[in-house]
C-alpha positions as CSV (number, residue, x, y, z in Angstrom):
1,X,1.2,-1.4,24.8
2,X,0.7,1.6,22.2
3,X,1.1,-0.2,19.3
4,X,-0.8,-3.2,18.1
5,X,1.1,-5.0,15.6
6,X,-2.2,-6.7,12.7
7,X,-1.5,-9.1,10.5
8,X,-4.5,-9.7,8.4
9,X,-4.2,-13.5,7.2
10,X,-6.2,-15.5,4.2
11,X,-5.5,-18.4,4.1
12,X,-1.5,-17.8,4.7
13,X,-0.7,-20.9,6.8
14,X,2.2,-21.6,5.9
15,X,3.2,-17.9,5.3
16,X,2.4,-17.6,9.1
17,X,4.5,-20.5,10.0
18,X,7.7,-19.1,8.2
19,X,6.9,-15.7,9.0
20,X,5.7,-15.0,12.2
21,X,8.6,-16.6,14.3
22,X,10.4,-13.8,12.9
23,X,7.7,-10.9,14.1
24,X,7.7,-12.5,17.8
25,X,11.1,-12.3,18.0
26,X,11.7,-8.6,16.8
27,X,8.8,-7.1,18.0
28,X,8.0,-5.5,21.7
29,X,3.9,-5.1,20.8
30,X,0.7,-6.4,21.2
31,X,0.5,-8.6,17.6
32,X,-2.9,-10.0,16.5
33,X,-3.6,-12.4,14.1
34,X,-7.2,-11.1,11.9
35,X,-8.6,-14.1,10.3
36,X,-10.4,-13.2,7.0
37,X,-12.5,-15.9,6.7
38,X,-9.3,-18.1,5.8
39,X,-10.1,-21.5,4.5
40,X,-7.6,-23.5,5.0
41,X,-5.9,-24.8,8.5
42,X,-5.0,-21.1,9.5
43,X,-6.9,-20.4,12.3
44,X,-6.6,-24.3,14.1
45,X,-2.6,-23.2,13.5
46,X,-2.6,-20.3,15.4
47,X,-4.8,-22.0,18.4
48,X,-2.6,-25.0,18.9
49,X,0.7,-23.6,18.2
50,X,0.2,-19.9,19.1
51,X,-2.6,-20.1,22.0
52,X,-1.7,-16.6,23.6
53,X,-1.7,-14.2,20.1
54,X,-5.2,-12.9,20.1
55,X,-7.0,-13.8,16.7
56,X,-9.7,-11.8,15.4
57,X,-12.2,-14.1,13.3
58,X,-13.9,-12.5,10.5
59,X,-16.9,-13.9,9.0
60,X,-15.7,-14.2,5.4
61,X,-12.9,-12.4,2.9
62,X,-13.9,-9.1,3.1
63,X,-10.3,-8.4,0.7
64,X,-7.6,-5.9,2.7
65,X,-9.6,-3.2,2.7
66,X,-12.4,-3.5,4.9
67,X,-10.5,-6.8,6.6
68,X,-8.3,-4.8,8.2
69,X,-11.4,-2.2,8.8
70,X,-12.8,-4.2,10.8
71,X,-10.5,-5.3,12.8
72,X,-8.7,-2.0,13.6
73,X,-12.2,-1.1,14.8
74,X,-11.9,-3.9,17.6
75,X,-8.7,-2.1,19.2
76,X,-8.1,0.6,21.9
77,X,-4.6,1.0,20.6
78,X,-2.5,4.3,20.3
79,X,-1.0,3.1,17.2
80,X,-1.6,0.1,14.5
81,X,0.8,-1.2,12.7
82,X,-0.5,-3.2,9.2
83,X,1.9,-6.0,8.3
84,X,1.6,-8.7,5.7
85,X,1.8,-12.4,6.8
86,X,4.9,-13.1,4.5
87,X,6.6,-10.3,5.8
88,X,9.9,-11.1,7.7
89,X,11.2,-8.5,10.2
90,X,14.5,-7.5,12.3
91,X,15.6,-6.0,15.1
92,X,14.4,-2.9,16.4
93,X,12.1,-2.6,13.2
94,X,9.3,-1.7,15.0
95,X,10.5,0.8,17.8
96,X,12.5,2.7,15.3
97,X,9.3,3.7,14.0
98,X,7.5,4.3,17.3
99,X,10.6,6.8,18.0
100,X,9.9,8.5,15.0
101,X,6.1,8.8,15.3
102,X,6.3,9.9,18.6
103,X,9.1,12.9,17.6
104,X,6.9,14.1,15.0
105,X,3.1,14.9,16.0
106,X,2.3,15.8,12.4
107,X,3.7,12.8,11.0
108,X,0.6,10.3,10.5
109,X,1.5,7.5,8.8
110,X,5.1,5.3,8.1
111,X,6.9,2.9,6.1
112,X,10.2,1.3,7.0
113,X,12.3,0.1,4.4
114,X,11.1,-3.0,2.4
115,X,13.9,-5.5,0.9
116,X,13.0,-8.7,-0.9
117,X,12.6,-11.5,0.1
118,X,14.4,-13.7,-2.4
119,X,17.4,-11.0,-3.5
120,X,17.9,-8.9,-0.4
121,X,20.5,-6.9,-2.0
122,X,17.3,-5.2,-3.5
123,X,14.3,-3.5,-2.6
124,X,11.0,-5.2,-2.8
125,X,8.6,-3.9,-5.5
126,X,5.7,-3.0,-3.1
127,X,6.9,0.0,-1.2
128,X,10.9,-0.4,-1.4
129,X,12.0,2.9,0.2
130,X,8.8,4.9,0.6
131,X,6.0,5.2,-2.7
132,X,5.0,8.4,-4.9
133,X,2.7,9.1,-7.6
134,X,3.2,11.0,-10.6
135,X,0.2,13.7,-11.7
136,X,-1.8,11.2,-13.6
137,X,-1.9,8.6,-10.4
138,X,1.5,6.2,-11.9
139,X,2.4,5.3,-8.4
140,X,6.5,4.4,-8.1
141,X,8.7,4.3,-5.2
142,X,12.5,5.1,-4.3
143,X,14.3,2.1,-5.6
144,X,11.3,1.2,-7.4
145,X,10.3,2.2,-11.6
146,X,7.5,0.2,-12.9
147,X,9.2,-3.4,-13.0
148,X,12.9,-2.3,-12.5
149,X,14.1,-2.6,-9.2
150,X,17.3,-1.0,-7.4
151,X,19.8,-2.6,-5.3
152,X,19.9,-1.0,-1.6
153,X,23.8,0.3,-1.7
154,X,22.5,3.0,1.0
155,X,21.3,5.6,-1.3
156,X,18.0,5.8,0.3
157,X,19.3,5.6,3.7
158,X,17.5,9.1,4.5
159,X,15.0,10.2,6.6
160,X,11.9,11.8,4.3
161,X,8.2,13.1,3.7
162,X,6.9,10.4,1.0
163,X,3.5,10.3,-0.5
164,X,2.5,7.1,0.1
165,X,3.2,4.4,2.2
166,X,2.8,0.5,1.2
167,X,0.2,-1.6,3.2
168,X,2.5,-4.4,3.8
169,X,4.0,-2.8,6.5
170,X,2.6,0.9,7.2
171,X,2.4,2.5,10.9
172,X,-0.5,4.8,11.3
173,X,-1.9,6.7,14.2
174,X,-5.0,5.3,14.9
175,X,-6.8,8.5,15.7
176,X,-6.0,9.6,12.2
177,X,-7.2,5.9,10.6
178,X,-10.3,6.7,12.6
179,X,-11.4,10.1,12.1
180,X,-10.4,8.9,8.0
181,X,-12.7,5.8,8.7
182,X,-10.0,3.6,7.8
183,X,-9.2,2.0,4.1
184,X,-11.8,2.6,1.4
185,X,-13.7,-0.6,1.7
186,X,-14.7,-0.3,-2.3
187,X,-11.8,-0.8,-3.0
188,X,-11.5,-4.1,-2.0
189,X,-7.4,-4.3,-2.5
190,X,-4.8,-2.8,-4.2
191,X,-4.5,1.1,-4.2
192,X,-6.7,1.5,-0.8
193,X,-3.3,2.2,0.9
194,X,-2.1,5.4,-1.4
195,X,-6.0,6.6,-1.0
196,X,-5.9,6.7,2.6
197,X,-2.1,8.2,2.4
198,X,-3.6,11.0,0.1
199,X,-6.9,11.5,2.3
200,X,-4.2,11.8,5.5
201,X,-2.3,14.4,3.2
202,X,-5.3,15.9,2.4
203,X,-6.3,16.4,5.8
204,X,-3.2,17.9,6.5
205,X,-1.1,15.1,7.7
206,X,2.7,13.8,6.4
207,X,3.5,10.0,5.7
208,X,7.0,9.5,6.4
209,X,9.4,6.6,5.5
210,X,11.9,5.2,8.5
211,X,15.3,3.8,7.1
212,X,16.5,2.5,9.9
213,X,13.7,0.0,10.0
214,X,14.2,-2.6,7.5
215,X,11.6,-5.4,6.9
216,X,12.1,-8.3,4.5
217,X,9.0,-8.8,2.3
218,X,8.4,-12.3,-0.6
219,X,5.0,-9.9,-2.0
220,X,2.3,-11.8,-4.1
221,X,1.3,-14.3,-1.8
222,X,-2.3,-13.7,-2.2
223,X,-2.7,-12.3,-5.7
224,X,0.4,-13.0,-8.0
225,X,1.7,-10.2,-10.3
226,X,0.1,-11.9,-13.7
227,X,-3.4,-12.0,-12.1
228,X,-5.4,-10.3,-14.6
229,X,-8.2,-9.9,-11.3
230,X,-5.4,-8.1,-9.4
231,X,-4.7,-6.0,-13.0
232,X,-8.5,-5.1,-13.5
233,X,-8.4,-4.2,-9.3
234,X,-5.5,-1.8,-9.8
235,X,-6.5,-0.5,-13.0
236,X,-10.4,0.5,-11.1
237,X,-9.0,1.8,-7.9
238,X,-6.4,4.3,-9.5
239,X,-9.1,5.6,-10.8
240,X,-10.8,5.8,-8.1
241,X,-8.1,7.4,-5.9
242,X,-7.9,9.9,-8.9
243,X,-11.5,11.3,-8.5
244,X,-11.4,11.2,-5.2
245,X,-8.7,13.0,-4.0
246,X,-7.6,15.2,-7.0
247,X,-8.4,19.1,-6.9
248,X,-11.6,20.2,-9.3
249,X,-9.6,22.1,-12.1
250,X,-7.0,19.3,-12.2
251,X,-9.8,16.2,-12.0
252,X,-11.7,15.9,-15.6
253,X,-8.6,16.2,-17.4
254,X,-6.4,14.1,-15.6
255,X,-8.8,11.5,-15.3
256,X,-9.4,11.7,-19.6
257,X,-5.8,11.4,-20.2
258,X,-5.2,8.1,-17.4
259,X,-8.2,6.4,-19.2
260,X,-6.6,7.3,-23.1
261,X,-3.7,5.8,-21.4
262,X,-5.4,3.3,-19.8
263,X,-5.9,2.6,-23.0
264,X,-2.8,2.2,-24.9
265,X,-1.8,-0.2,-21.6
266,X,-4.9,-2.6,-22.8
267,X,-3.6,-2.7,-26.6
268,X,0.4,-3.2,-25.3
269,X,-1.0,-6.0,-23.0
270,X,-2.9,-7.6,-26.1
271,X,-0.5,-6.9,-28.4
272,X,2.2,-9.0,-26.1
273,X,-0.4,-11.9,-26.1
274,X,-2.0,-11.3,-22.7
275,X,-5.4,-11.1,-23.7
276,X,-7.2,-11.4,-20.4
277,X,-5.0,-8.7,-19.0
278,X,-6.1,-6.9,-21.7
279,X,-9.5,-7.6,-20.8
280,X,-8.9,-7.0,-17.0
281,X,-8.9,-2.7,-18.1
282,X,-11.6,-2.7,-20.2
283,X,-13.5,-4.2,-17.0
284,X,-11.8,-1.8,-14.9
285,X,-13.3,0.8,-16.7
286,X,-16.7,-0.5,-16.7
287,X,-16.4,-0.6,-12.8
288,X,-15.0,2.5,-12.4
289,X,-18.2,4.3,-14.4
290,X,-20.5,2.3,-12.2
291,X,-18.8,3.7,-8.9
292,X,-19.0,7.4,-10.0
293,X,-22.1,8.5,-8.4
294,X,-20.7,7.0,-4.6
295,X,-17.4,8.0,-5.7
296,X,-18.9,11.7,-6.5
297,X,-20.3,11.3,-2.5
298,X,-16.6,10.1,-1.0
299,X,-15.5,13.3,-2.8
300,X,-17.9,15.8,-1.0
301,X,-16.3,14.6,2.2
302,X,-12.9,15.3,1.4
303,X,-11.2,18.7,0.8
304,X,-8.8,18.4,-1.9
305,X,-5.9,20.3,-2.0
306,X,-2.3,20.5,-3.5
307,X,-0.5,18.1,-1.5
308,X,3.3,17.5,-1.0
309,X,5.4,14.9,-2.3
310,X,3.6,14.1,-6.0
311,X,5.7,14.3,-8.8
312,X,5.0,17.2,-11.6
313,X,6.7,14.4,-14.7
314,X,4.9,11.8,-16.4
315,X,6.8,8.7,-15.1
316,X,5.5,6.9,-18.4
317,X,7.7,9.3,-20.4
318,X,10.8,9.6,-18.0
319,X,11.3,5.8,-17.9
320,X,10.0,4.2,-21.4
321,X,11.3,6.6,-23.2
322,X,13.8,8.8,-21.4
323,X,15.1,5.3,-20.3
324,X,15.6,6.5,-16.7
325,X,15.5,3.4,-14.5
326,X,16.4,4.8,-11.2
327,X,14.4,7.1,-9.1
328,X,17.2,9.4,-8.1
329,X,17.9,9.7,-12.0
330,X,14.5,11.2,-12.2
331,X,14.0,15.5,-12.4
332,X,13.4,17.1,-9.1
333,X,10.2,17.6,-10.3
334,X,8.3,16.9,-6.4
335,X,5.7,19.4,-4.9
């Protein structure tokens, strides 16, 4: 097979007994199950009642970044394909992709499109139909604004470059995921997806999105969306991606305005009466100064340039205050 199909699991039993029925059936693939030091009954599961997936075993939680580095590492494949354990897929999901990665030798990296799990008139927050970033790092996607989130009546039913593609369920050559050496495994989780998606830009590739490859996603099974861990994790890795990846006479300035804004976020989030989310940015921050100096080294290795796909706008002031909700209501403002 080309393409080996990963779903890195922590302690996602019972995602991986409603989910993975659902992959077996729809996919023609190697898939293995990467154990990250799960816990709970998630690895006696998969050896009673799936005996002939291949599981990886990891030592411990080593968080989605270097997890799923050290797994990929383990495989001879062509082509990996990351996919969350509560991620539900149909028919033809996967070689609609394949056909697509194989037409196009500059394309490195897909997305299909993501619906959710619990409304699937809508897209799913984390990807929906293929993720951007404006110039100070907001990251959005098509059918996606901050927290409001588009019903799929076909208006993104297009084939098109994107800027990022969501680690839930992203296709990426593995000779590009090698020669990048994989995620960023500071990162930890959160973010290390658009990194890699701007290092492959960077490098010269495209990331694509796939709309005739639909995938059904519930999101937040491991780290809800109130955790103020997964806020201070978000908060630090944009950052991060920032100085890594932006171009020199762009980087100090962008980078003082996202922490002044930064800012605001940690009053807003205090103000509302979420003090430990308000907390979680101030700690970002902290982190993010202590990563500088290796961040400074990541940076030497990487040639920034302008890359396609980023949006020009501030999102912040084209949807809070221009109350546009819908990404298609949004200037043409794209490189």
């Amino acid at each position: 097979m080309n393409t080996a199909v990963v779903i890195l699991n922590w302690n996602g039993q019972k995602m991986l007994e409603r989910f993975l029925p659902s992959v077996i059936a729809n996919t023609e693939a190697d898939i293995i199950v990467a154990d990250n030091g799960s816990t709970d009954n998630s690895v006696a599961f998969m050896q009673e009642c799936y005996p002939s997936i291949p599981l990886i075993l990891l030592d411990k939680n080593y968080g989605f970044a270097e997890g799923y580095n050290r797994a990929l590492s383990q495989l001879p494949h062509k082509y990996f394909l990351l996919l969350n354990n509560d991620v539900e897929c149909t028919p033809n999901w996967l070689t609609n992709m394949e056909r697509m990665m194989d037409k196009y030798p500059d394309v490195a990296i897909i997305q299909p499109k993501i619906r959710m799990f619990d409304d699937r008139e809508r897209f799913e927050y984390a990807g929906a139909a293929g993720g951007f970033i404006d110039k100070y790092g907001y990251p959005f996607c098509r059918g996606r604004l901050f927290n409001h989130i588009e019903k799929d009546n076909g208006q993104y039913d297009d084939e098109c470059e994107i800027f990022w593609a969501t680690g839930a369920a992203m296709m990426v050559r593995a000779d590009v995921w090698r020669k990048l050496s994989g995620f960023d495994s500071d990162f930890f989780a959160h973010m290390e997806e658009i990194d890699f998606c701007w290092r492959a830009k960077n490098s010269g590739c495209k990331v694509m999105y796939c709309p005739n490859s639909v995938v059904v996603h519930v999101g937040g099974g491991t780290l809800p969306k109130s955790s103020p861990f997964k806020a201070q994790l978000n908060f630090r890795n944009n950052l991060a991606m920032l100085y890594k990846n932006l171009p020199q006479k762009r980087l100090h300035r962008v980078i003082a305005l996202r922490m002044l804004l930064d800012g605001v976020a940690a009053l807003k989030f205090l103000l509302e009466g979420h003090p430990k989310e308000s907390q979680a940015v101030a700690k970002a921050h902290r982190a993010f100064r202590k990563m500088k100096p290796s961040l400074k080294e990541k940076r030497k290795k990487i040639v920034q340039i302008e890359v396609s796909r980023m949006y020009k706008g501030l999102l912040l002031f084209e949807h809070y205050l221009l109350r546009r909700t819908t990404f298609s209501a949004l200037p043409k403002k794209f490189s």
